[in-house]
N, C-alpha and C positions, 0 to 999 in steps of 0.2 A: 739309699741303695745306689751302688756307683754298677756303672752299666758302660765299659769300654764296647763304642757298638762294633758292627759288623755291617759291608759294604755290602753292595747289591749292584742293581743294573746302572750301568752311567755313572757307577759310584758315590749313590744314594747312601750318608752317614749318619745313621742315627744315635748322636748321644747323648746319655745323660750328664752335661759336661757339671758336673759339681763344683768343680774348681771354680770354674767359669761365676755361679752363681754364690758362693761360700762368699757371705758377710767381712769375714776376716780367718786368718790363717795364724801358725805358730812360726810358720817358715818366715813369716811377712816382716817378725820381729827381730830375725836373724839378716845382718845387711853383708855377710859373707857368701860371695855368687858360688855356683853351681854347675860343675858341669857333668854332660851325661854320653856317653859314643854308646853307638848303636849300629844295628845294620837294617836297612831298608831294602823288602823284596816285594818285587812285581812280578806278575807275567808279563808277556810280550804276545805280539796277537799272535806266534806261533808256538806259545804254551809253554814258549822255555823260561825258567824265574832269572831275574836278572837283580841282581845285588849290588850295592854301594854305601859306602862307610858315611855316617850322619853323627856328625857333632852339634850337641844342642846347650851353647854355653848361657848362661845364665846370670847376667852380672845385679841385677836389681830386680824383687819382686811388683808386680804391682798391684800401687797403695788403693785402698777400700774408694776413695770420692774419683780416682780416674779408672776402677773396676766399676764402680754406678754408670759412668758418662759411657763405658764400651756397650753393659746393658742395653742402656735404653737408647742409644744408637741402633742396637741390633735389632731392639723392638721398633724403633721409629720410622728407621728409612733401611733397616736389611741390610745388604752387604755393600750399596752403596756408601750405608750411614757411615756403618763400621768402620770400611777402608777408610773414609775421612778421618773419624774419629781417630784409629790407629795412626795414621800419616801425622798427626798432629802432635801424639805422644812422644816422648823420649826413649833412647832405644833402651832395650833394656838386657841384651845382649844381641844373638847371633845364635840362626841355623843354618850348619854348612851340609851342604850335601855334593860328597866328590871335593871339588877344589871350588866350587859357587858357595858364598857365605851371603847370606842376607838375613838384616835386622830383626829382632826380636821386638815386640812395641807392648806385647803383654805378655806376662808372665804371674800364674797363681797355683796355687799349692794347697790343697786341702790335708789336712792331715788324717790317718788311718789307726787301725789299732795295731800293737806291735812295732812301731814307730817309721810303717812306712805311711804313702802318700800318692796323690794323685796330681799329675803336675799338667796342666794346658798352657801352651803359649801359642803367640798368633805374631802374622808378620801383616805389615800394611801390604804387601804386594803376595801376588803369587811365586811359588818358588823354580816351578816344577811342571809341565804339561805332560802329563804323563802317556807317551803314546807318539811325541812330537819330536823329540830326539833329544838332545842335548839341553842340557839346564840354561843356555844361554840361547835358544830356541826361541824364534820370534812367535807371540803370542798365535793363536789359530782363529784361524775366522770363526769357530763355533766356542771359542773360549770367553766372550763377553759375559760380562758377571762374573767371571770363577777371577775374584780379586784379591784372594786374602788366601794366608797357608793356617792349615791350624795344624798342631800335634797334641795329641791327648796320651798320657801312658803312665801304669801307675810303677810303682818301686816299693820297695821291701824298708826294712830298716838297715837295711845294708847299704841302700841304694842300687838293689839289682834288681830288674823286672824282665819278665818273658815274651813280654808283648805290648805292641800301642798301636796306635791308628793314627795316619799322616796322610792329612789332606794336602799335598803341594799346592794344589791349585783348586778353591773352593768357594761357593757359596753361602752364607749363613744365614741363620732366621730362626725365630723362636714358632712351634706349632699351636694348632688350639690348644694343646693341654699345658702350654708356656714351657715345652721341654728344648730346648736349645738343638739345632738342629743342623748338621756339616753336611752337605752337597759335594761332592769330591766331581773334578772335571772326568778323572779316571774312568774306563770302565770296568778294571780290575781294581782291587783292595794294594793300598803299597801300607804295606806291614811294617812294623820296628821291631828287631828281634834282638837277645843277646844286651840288652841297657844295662848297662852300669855306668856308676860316677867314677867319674877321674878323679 
């Protein structure tokens, strides 16, 4: 069951990230990259939604033995692990939000019935302090640990989808029940709305 979750206080993200854990993909065996524009909204702490164009370019998926090594980073050492582990990988495209473009380090793609798909990629850094100003904004003294961006969002066979979840700035960890787990710095939900492929 795929479960695009839903934020909470502090920006508490709970997903069932499938992609994340999916053995192998169909997409994986396709090496023609992908890209996806979207629109990314928040509140502001005075309730008005603030909007900005998100390109999530995709040039390479990643392969099954460096999806194992993100796992069990994430199980092992959390979002420390991860960020190492991500920092280490090769990039595998680029997510730009506004005119800030930063690395892509994992990208995976479950497939759907209908011939759409649920697509997560992660960046070794955070993108995004949501609440802090500008994407070029020096991190925040209560931002420690929030080191990694995730985006989760599924697509149709068209490559159109109505919604995703974008952690700019987050924490990860798998819970008791081993379900994969986004902590968002936010304390509003930054949404992705309007995806489609270019």
């Amino acid at each position: 069951m795929i479960a695009i979750g839903s934020l909470t206080s502090r920006g508490r993200l709970g997903l069932a990230a499938v992609a994340l854990m999916a053995a192998s993909t169909s997409a994986l065996a396709q090496p023609a990259p992908e890209t996806y524009k979207a629109t990314a909204s928040v509140r502001n702490a005075a309730g008005k939604t603030v909007s900005v164009p998100v390109v999530i370019s995709i040039a390479a998926w990643t392969v099954d033995g460096d999806r194992d090594k993100v796992v069990a980073a994430v199980k092992q050492g959390g979002t420390p692990g991860v960020q190492k582990q991500l920092a280490s990988m090769h990039d595998a495209g680029f997510v730009q939000v506004g005119e800030v473009k930063t690395p892509l380090r994992f990208a995976r793609s479950l497939p759907l019935g209908g011939g759409g798909k649920v697509i997560t990629v992660a960046t070794a850094k955070p993108v995004y302090y949501v609440g802090v100003g500008a994407p070029s904004a020096a991190k925040p003294a209560d931002g420690a640990g929030y080191d990694v961006a995730v985006v989760i969002f599924q697509v149709d066979g068209a490559g159109k989808g109505e919604v995703g979840d974008f952690a700019p700035a987050a924490k990860v960890k798998f819970d008791e029940r081993n379900a994969f787990m986004v902590e968002d710095y936010a304390a509003e939900a930054v949404r992705l709305t309007g995806i489609s492929k270019k």
